[in-house]
C-alpha positions as CSV (number, residue, x, y, z in Angstrom):
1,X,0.0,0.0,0.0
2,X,1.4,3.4,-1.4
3,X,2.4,6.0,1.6
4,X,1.3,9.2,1.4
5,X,4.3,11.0,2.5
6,X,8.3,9.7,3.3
7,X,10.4,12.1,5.0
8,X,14.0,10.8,4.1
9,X,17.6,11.8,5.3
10,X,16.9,13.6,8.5
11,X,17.9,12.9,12.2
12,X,15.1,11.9,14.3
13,X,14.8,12.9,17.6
14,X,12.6,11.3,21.1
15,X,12.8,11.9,24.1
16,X,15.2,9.4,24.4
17,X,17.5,8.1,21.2
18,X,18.5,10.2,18.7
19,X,18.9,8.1,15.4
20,X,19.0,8.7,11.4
21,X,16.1,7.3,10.1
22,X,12.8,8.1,7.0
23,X,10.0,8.2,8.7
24,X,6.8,6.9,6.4
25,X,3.1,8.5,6.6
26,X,-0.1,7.5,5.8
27,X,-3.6,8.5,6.8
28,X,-2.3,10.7,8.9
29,X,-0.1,8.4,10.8
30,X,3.4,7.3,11.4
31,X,3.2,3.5,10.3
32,X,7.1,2.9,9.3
33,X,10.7,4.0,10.2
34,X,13.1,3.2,8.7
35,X,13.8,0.9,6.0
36,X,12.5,0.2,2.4
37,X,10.2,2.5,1.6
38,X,8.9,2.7,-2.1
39,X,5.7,4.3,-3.8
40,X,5.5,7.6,-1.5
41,X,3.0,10.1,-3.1
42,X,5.5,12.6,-1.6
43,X,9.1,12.3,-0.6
44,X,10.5,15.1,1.7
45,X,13.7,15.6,2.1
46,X,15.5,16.6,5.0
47,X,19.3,15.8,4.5
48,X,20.7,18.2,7.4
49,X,17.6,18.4,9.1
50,X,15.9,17.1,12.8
51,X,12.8,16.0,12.6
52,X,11.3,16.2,15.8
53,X,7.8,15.7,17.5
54,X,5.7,19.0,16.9
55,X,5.6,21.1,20.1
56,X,3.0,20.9,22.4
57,X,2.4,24.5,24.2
58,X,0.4,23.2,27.2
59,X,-0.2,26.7,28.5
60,X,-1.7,29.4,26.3
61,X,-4.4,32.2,26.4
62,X,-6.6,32.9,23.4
63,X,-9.6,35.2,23.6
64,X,-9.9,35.0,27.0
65,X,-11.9,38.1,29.0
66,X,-9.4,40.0,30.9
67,X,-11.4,42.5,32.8
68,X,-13.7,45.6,31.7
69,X,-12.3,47.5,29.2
70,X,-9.4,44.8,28.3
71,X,-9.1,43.0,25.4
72,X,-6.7,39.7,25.0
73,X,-4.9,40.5,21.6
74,X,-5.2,37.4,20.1
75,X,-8.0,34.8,19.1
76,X,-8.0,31.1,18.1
77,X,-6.8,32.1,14.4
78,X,-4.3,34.6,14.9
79,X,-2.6,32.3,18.1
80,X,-2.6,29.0,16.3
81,X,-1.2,30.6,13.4
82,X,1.6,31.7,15.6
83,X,1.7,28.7,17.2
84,X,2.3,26.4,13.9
85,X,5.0,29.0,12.2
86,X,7.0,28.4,16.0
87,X,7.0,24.7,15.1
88,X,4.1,23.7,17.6
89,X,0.8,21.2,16.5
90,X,-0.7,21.4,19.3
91,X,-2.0,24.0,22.1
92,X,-3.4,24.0,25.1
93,X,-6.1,27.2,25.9
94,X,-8.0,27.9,28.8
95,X,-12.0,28.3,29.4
96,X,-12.4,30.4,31.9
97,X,-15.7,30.4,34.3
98,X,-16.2,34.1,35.1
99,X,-17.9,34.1,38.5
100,X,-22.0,33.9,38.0
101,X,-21.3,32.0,34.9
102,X,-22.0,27.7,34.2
103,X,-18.6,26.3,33.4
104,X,-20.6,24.4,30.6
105,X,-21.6,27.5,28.9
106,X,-18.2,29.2,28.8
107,X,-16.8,25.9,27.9
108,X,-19.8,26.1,24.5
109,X,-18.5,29.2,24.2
110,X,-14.9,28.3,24.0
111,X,-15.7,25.7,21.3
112,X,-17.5,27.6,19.4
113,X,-14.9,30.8,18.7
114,X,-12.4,27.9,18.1
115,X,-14.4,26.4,15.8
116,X,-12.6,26.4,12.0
117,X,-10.0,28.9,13.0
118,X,-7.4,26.3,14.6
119,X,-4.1,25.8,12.7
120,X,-3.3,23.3,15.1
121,X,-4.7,20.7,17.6
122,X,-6.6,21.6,20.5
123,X,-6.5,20.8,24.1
124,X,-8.9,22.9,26.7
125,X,-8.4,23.1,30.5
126,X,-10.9,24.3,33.0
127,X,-10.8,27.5,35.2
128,X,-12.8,26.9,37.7
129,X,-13.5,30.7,39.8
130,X,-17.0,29.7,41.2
131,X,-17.0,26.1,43.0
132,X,-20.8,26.0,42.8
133,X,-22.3,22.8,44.2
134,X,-23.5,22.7,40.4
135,X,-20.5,23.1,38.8
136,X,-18.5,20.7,41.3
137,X,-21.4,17.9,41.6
138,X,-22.3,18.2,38.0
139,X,-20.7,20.4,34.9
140,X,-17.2,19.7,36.1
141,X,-17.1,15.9,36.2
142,X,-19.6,15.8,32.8
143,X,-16.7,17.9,31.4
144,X,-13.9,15.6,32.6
145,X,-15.8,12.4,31.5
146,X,-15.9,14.5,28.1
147,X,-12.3,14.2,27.7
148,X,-11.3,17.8,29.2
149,X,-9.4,16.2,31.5
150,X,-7.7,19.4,33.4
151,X,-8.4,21.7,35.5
152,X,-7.0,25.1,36.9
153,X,-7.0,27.1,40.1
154,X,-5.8,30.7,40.6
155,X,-4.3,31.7,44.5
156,X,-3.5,35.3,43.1
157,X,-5.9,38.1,41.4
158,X,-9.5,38.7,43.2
159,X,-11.9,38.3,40.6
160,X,-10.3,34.8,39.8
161,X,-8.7,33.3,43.3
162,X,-10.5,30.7,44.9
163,X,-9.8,29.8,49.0
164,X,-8.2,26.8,50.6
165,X,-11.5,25.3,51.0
166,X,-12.7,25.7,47.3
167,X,-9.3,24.7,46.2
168,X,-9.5,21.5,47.9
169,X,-13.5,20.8,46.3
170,X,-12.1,21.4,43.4
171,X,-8.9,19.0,44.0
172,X,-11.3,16.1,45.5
173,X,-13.5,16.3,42.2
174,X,-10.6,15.9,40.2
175,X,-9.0,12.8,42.1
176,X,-12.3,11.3,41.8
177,X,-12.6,11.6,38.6
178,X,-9.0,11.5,37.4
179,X,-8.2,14.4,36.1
180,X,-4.9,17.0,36.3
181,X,-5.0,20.2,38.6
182,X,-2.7,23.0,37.9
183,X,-2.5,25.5,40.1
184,X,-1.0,29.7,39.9
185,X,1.0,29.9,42.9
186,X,1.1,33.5,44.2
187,X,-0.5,34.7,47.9
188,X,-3.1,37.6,47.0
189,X,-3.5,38.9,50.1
190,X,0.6,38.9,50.1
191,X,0.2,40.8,46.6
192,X,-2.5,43.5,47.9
193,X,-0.6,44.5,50.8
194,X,2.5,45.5,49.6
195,X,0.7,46.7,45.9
196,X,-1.3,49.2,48.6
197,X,2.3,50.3,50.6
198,X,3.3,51.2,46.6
199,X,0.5,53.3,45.7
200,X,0.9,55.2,49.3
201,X,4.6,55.7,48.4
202,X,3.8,56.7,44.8
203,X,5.2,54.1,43.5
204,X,3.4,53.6,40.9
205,X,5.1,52.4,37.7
206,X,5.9,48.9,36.2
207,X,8.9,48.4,38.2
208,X,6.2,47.9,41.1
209,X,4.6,45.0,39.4
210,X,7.3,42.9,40.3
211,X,8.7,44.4,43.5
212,X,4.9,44.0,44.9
213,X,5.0,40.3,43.6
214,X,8.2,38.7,45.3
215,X,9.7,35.5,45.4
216,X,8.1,34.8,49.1
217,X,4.7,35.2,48.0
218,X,5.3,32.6,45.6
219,X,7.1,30.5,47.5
220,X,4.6,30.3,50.2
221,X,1.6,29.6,48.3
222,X,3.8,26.9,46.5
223,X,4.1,25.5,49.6
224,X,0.5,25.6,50.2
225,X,-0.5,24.0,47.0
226,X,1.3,21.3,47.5
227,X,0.2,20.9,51.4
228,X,-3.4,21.0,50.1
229,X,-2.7,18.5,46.9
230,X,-1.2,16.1,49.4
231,X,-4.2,16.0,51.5
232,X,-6.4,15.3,48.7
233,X,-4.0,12.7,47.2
234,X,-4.4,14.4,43.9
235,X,-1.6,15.0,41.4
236,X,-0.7,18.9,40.7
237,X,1.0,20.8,38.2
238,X,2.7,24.2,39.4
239,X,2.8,26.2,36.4
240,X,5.2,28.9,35.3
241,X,7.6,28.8,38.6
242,X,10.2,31.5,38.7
243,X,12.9,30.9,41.3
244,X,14.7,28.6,43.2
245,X,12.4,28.7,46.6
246,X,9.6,27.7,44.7
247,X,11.8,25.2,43.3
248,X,13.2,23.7,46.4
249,X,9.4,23.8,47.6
250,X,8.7,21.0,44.7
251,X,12.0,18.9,45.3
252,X,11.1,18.4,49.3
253,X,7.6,17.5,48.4
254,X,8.3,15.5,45.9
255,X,10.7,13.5,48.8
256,X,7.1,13.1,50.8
257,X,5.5,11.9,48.0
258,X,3.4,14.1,46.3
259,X,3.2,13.4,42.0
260,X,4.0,16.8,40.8
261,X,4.6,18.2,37.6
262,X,6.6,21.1,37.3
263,X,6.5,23.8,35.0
264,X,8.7,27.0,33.9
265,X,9.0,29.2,30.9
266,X,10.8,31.6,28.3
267,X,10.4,34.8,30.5
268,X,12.0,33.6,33.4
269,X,15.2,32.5,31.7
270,X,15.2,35.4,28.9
271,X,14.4,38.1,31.3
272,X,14.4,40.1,34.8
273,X,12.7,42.7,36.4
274,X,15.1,45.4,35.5
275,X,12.9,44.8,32.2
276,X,9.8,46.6,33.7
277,X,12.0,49.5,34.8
278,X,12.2,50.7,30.7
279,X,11.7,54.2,30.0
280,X,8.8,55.7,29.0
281,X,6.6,53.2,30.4
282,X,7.8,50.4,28.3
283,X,8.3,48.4,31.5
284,X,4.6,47.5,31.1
285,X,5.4,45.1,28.0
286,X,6.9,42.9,30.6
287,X,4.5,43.0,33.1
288,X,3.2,39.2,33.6
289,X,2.8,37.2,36.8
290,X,4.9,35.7,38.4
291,X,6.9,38.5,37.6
292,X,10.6,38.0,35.8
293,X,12.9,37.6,38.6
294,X,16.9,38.1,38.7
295,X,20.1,36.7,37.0
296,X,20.5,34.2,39.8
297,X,17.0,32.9,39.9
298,X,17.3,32.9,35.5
299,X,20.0,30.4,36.7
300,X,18.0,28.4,39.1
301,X,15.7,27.8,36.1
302,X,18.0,26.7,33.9
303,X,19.6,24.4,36.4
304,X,15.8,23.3,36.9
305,X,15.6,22.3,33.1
306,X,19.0,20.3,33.7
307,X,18.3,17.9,36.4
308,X,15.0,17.1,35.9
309,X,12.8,19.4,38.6
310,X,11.2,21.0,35.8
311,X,9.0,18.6,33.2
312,X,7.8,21.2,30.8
313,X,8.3,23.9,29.4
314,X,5.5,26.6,28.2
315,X,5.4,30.1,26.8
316,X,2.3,31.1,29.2
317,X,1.3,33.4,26.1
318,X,-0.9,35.8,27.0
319,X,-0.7,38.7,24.8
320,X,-1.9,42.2,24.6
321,X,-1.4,44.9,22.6
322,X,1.1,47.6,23.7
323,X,0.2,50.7,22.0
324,X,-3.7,50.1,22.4
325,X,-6.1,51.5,25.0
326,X,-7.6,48.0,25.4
327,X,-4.0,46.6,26.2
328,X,-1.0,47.6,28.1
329,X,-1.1,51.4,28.0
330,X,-4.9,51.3,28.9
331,X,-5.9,54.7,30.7
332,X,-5.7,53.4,34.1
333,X,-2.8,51.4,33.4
334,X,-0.9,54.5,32.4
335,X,-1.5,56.0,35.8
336,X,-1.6,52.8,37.9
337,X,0.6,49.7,37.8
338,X,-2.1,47.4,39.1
339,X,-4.3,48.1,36.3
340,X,-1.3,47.3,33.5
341,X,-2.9,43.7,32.0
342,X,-0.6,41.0,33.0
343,X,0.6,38.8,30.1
344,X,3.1,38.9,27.3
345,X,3.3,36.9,24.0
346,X,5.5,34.1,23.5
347,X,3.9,30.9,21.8
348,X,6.1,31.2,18.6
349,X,9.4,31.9,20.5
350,X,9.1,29.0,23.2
351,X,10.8,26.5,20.9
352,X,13.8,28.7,19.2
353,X,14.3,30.1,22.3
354,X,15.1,26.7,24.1
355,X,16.9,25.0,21.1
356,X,18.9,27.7,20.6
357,X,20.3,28.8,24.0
358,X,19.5,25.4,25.9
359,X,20.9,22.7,22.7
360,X,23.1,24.7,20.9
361,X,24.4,26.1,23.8
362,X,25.0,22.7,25.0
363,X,22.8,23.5,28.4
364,X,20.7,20.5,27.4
365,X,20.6,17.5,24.6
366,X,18.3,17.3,22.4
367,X,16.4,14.2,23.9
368,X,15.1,16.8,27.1
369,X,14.6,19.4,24.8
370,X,11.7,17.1,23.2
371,X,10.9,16.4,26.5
372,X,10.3,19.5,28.0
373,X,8.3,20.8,24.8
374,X,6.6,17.7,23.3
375,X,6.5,14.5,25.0
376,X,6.1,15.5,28.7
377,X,3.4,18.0,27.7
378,X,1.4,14.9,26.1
379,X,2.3,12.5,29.0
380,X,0.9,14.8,32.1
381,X,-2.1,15.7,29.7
382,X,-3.5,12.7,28.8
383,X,-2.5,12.9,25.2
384,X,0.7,10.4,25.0
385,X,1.6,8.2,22.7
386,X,-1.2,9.5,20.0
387,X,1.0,12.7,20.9
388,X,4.2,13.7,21.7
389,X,7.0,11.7,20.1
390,X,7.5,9.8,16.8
391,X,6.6,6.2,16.7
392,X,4.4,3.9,14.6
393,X,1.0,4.5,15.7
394,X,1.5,8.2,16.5
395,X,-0.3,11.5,14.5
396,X,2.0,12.7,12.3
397,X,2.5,15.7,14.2
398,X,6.2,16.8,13.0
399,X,8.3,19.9,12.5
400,X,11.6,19.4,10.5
401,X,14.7,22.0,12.2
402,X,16.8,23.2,10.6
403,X,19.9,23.7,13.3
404,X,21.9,26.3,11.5
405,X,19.5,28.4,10.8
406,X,20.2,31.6,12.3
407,X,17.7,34.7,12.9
408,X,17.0,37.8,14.8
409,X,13.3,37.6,16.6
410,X,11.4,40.7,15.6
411,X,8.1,41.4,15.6
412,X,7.8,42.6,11.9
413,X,8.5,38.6,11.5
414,X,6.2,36.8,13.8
415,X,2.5,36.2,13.1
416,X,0.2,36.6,16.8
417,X,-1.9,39.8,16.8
418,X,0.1,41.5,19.6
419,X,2.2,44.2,18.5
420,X,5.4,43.4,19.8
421,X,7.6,40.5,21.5
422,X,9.4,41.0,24.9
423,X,12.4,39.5,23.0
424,X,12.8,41.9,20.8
425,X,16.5,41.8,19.1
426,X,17.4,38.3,20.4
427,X,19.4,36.2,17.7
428,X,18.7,32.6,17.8
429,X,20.4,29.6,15.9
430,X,17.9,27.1,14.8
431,X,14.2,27.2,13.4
432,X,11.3,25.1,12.2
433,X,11.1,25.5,8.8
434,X,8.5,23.0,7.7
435,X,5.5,22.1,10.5
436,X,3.3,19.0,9.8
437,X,0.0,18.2,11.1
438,X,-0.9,14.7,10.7
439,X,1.0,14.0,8.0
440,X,0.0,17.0,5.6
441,X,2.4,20.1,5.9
442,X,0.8,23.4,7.4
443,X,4.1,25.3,7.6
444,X,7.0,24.8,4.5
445,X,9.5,27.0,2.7
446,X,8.3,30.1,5.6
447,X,5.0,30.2,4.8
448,X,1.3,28.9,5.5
449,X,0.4,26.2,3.0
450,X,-2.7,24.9,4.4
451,X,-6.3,26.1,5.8
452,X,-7.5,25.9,9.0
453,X,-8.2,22.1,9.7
454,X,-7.1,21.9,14.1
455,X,-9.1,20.0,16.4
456,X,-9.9,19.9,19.7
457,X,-8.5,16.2,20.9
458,X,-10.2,14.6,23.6
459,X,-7.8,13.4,26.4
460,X,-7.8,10.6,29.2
């Protein structure tokens, strides 16, 4: 039986063997690799090339409200298009219950601005802000069952935060009906005080974003997450952590037991808060939460990467437009650091970013890079091995690297809806240059060869 597609000459990469091999598709499958292969519709060629698993961004926002007045820059089109020209074939978005509101109708909702507009695959996880009795006895678990098998909590920002005691409903839902909980780690009440002392002092710029959100504040309710995960017996992911206490928080629970999944990203090894300190107010494109840290924590996350502590890696892309009164330099945002939306783009940077100064910078191999971008992603979410790596069996979800390839990220060049990146100027060495999902190319030769055709995938 004729394949539809070989890809010949390249270097395959998993998240554990790196071999040369031609990888053979059909139906939108991997059913061969290596040997013989004959009768191929189409025969890429990718002499000097990886061919790795196609990233899996496990923590994105798309279209999601962000307070009166606010609007997120990007929606499922303009993200996933992003998303595919980065080298990813799969996302991850969140549906977010606003308080008042059934978690099935947001969830509809969700669906239906997705719905023809995905470039790539689709994975949704649940906010939960309002543990009604209705949403925790009955919407919650239907929507699990479903095959929306995650669920997120908030400790920080007051129109989102739940308590310990709705945290832990939540939590004993999930364990009983076997599904992930990831949780923002930052102690509001922490956060308001010393954001209050600020505006007293007139301290009132984007420097204060971070100084008002420090390392304690996420340490501590790391350590509270994981006290109130191992009382429910539930397993946790702690998303985005940005230093070492948070860090060492993980490790010793970890040692007691607890199955944790641990999770950092671009901004906390790119940047630091001297970032929100810019001139003319251009601090505020790095506002985002947990806030950038300093060189030494930038190294505690790297080290993280290295030994293991930390499974995945995610941009946490969350975009808004700078030079917009619905974005960053909103009217009250100009005056008032608390009021500056929190959230910076990043979905097509995650991967060039990591390749280039984690494996050709020798900081990593190329077996954890797919791990910490692919096939850990796809592991913790229920997804693995339809997802995640490249085996027989698997979607052909691929994106072909070439290693050598060496650019300078700019805006101008990227394709999400914000209107700039916070890594402005930064050269990299390596990029995706051709992106398929299952088995038919969506990225080649730099541009978008394909429509619309993502779908939201079910999980465990």
């Amino acid at each position: 039986m004729p394949l539809d597609l070989v890809i010949a000459n390249g270097t395959v990469a998993t998240a554990s063997d790196v071999f040369e091999a031609d990888i053979g598709i059909r139906d939108g499958r991997i059913v061969q690799i290596g040997g013989e292969m004959k009768d191929a519709a189409r025969v890429i060629d990718a002499t000097g090339r990886y061919v790795l698993p196609g990233g899996i961004d496990s923590h994105v926002h798309i279209a999601q409200p962000s307070g009166p007045g606010i609007e997120m820059a990007d929606g499922f089109d303009s993200a996933t298009r992003s998303a595919a020209f980065g080298g990813n074939t799969m996302v991850m978005p969140f549906c977010l219950q606003e308080r008042g509101q059934s978690l099935a109708a947001a969830f509809r909702d969700y669906i239906a601005q997705s719905e023809g507009q995905a470039h790539v695959d689709l994975g949704f996880h649940l906010i939960v802000t309002d543990p009604t009795p209705a949403v925790l006895g009955q919407e919650l678990p239907a929507l699990i069952e479903e095959g929306h098998s995650s669920v997120k909590v908030f400790m920080t920002y007051e129109a989102l935060r739940l308590d310990d005691a709705g945290i832990l409903a939540t939590m004993d839902v999930a364990r009983r009906h076997d599904a992930r909980v990831m949780v923002h780690c930052e102690n509001e009440d922490v956060i308001a005080f010393l954001a209050q002392r600020a505006v007293e002092a007139g301290e009132l710029g984007p420097r204060s974003h971070a100084a008002t959100r420090p390392v304690a504040a996420e340490r501590e309710a790391t350590h509270r997450a994981l006290t109130l995960a191992e009382v429910v017996d539930v397993p946790i992911v702690i998303v985005h952590v940005s230093n070492g206490a948070a860090m060492d928080e993980i490790a010793r629970a970890r040692m007691r037991g607890v199955t944790i999944t641990a999770e950092t990203c671009p901004q906390y090894l790119m940047l630091t808060e001297d970032d929100l300190s810019r001139e003319n107010w251009e601090g505020a494109k790095f506002v985002c939460s947990p806030p950038p840290r300093d060189r030494r924590e930038q190294e505690n996350c790297w080290r993280g990467l290295q030994n293991g502590l930390f499974d995945l890696f995610s941009s946490d892309h969350c975009p808004f437009r700078y030079e917009d009164e619905k974005g960053k330099r909103n009217a009250e945002g100009l005056r008032n650091f608390r009021h500056i939306p929190n959230g910076i783009p990043g979905v097509e940077t995650r991967l060039p970013i990591l390749f280039s100064e984690g494996v050709m910078k020798g900081r990593i191999d190329l077996p954890r890079f797919v791990a910490l971008t692919a096939t850990n992603h796809a592991k913790t979410y229920g997804l693995y091995p339809r997802k995640g790596t490249i085996a027989v069996g698997c979607d052909a979800d691929i994106a072909i690297w070439d290693p050598q390839a060496r650019r300078t990220i700019r805006h101008a060049d990227l394709h999400d809806a914000a209107d700039y990146t916070p890594y402005e100027g930064l050269e990299v060495q390596g990029w995706p240059e051709t992106v398929l999902l299952r088995g038919r190319p969506v990225i080649e030769g730099g541009k978008m060869v394909a429509e619309a055709r993502g779908e939201v995938v079910r999980r465990r």
